[in-house]
N, C-alpha and C positions, 0 to 999 in steps of 0.2 A: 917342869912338867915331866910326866914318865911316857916313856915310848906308849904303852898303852891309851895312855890321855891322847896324846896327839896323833895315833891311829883313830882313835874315837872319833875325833875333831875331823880331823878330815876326811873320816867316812859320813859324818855328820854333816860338813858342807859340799859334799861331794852329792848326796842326795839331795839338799838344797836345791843348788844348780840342777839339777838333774830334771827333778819336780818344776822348776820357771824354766828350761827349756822346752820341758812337753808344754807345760802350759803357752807358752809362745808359737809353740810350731799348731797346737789342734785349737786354740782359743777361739781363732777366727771364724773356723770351720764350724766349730760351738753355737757361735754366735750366728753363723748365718741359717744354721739348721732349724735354730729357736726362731728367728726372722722368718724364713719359712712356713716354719709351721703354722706361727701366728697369722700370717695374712694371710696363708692358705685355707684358714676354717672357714671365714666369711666369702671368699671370691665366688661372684657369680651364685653365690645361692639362692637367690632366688626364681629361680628358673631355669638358667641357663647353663647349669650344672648336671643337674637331669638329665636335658637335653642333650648334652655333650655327653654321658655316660650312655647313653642307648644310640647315637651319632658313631662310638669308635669302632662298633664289633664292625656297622656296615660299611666304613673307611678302608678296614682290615681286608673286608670280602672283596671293595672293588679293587684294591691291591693287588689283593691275588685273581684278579678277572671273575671271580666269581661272586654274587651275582655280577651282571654285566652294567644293572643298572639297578636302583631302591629308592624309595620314597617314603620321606619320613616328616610327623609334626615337630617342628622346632620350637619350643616356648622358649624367648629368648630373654627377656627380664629384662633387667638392666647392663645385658652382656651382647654382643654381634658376633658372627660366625664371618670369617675373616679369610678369604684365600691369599694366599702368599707364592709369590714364584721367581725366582731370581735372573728367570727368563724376559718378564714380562715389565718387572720393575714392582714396589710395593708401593700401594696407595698408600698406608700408613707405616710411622717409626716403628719399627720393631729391635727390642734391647736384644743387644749381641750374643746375646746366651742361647736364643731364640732363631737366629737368624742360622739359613742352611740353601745351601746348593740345591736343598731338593724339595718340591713343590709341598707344603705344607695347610692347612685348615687349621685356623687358634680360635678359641674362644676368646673374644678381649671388650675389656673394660674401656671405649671410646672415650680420650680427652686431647680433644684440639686435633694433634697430628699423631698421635702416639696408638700405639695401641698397647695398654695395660695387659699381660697374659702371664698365668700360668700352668696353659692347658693349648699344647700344638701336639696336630699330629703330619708327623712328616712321614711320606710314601716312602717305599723304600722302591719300588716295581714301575711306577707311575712318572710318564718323562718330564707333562706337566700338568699346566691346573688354569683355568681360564679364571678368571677377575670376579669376584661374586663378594657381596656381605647383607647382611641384614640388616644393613642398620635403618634403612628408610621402609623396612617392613615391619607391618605390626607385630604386637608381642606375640603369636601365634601365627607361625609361618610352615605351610608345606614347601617341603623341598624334595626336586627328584633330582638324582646324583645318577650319573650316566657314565659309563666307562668308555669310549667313542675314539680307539686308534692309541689309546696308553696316555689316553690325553681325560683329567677329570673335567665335567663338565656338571658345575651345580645351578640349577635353574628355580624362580619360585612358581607356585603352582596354586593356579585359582581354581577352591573347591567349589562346585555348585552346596547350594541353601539350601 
């Protein structure tokens, strides 16, 4: 072989390697993004997704103490609106990617003990969060969310007929 050939050669298997080491280090990531996305189209769509998009701006407000207090229709589908507090202890599992020091609201898909989520929102201002879900309320729930000493306070709310 000529010096040239075997610079060829091992610039040849040198990009090889190169190409199955990226693919080794980002494949996962790949893989999980595509994971993502797919189970992300259907979660909670049928109501409870809605709900949770017109649910975050007022999250956001009592965060920042303004308003102090909102009231809002929940249609929650086949999904529960879920308080979390690391203070207080969590009624249901929550997967580790989810779980945080600081008092949280998830949207979750109830099985058994678990709470299915990909949709929390965690305070960042807020010290905590008293115990609250939907799940024993019908599909169409008022809720008034109360800001009360840096402590959230979600209560359900019976409309008059």
């Amino acid at each position: 072989m000529t010096e040239a050939t075997e610079t060829s050669m091992v610039t040849f298997i040198g990009l090889i390697l190169g190409i199955l080491i990226v693919a080794l280090i980002l494949g996962p990531a790949i893989v999980k993004l595509v994971q993502v996305h797919l189970s992300s189209s259907d979660f909670c769509e049928d109501g409870g997704k809605q709900s949770w998009e017109k649910l975050v701006p007022i999250l956001n407000k009592l965060d920042s103490k303004t308003p102090r207090i909102a009231e809002i229709s929940f249609v929650k589908g086949e999904c529960d609106l879920v308080t979390f507090s690391s203070k207080q202890g969590y009624s249901y599992l929550l997967s580790l990617e989810y779980y945080s020091e600081s008092p949280q609201v998830c949207l979750c898909e109830i099985k058994g003990e678990e709470c299915n989520t990909e949709l929390c929102y965690k305070f960042e201002k807020l010290n905590d969060i008293e115990k609250f879900s939907t799940i024993d309320s019908p599909s169409n729930t008022f809720i008034k969310l109360s800001n009360q000493d840096e402590i959230l306070k979600i209560e359900k709310v019976v409309k008059d007929q």
